[in-house]
C-alpha positions in Angstrom: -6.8 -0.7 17.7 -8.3 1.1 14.7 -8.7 -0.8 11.9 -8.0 0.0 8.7 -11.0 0.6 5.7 -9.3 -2.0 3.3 -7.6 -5.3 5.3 -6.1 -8.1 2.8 -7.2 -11.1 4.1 -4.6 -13.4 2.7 -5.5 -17.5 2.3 -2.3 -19.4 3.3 -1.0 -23.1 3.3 0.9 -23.1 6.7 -0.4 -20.9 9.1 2.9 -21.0 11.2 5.3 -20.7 8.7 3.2 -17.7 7.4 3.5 -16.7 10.9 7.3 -17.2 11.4 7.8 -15.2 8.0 5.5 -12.1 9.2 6.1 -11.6 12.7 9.5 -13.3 13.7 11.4 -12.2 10.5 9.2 -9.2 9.3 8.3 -7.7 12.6 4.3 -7.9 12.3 2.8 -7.6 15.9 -0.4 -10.3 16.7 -3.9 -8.5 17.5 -5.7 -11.3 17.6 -5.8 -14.6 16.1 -8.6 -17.6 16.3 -6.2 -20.8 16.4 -9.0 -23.3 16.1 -10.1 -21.8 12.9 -6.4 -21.0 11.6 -6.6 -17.3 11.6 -4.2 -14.2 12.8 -4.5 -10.7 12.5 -1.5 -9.0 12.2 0.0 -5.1 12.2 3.4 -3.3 11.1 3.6 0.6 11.3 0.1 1.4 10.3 -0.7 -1.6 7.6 -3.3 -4.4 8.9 -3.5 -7.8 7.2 -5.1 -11.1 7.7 -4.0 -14.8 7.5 -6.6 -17.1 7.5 -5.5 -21.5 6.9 -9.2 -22.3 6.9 -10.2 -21.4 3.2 -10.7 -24.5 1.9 -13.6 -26.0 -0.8 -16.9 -25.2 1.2 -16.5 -22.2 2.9 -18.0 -19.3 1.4 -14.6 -17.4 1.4 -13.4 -20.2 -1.3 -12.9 -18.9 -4.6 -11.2 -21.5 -6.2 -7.9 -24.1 -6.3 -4.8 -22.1 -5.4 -1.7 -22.9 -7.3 1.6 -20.9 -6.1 2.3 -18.0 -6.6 -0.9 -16.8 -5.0 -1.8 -13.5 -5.8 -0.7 -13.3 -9.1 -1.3 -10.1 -10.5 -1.2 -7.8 -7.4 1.0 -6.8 -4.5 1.0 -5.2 -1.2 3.1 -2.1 -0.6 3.8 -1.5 2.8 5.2 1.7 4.4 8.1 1.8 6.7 10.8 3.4 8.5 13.2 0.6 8.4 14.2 -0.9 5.0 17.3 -1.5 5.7 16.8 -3.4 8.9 14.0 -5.8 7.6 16.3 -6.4 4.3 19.2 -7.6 7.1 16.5 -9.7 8.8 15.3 -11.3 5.6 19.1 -12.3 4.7 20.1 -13.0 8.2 17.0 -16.0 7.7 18.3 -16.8 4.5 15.1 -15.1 2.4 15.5 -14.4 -1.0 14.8 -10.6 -2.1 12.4 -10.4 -5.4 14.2 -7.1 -5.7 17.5 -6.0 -4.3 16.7 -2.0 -2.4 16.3 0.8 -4.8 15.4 3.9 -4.8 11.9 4.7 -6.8 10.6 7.7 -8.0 7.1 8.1 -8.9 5.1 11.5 -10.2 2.1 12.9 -7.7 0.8 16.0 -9.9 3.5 18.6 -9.4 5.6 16.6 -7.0 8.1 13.9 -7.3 7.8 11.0 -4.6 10.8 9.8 -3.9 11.3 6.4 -1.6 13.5 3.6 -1.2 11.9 0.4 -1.6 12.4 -3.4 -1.8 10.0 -6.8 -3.2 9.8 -10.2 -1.5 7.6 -12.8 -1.9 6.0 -14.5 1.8 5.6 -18.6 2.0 2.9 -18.7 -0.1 4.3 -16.2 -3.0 2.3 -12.9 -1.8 4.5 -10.1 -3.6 5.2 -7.4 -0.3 6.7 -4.2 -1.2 8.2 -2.3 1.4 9.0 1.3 0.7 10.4 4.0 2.8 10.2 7.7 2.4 12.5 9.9 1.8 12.4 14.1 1.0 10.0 14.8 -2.3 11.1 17.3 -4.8 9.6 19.6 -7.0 9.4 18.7 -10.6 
């Protein structure tokens, strides 16, 4: 595996619900994880993140109390090929979508990017956008 230059390594509350969410709903594959120190490495189609239970007062990767939502203020857009199907598993699970599927279109110079995309929030209120691409046009 190659890793990626930039991995999110999210703190979470419940490792195996954050778990559940991610890889039996989402799709995420395991690399590796550390059990006794409540951590997982995860991939989907190219994107790497990190889920780590062990940041707690002490450890050098604490930063502070956590209140929910966490990560207020950003989000993580993900690319993929199958919005539709991860929007069916999310309801099938009884998930609640952030933002129903639409389709987005953003300016890149002369170019118009066009994908269909979709927000949900994980366990811990991570905001994961999930965009597929779809045929650019000119401006």
């Amino acid at each position: 595996m190659k890793y990626n230059n930039l991995i999110p390594e999210l703190t979470v509350t419940n490792l195996e619900e954050s778990k559940r969410f991610y890889i039996n709903i989402l799709g995420f594959k395991v690399e590796y994880e550390r059990p006794e120190s409540g951590f997982v490495y995860l991939s989907y189609q190219g994107s790497q993140i990190m889920l780590d239970s062990g940041n707690s007062e002490g450890s050098p990767w604490y930063t502070g109390k956590l209140e929910k939502p966490f990560g207020r203020g950003v989000h993580f857009q993900l690319d993929t090929d199958e919005v539709d199907i991860l929007v069916k598993k999310l309801k099938e699970n009884n998930w609640e979508l952030k933002d129903e599927p639409k389709i987005h279109k953003f300016r890149k110079d002369d170019e118009l990017v066009v994908v269909k995309g979709f927000l949900v929030m994980d366990p811990d209120g991570y905001l994961l956008m999930f965009n597929q691409g779809m045929p650019r046009e000119k401006l």
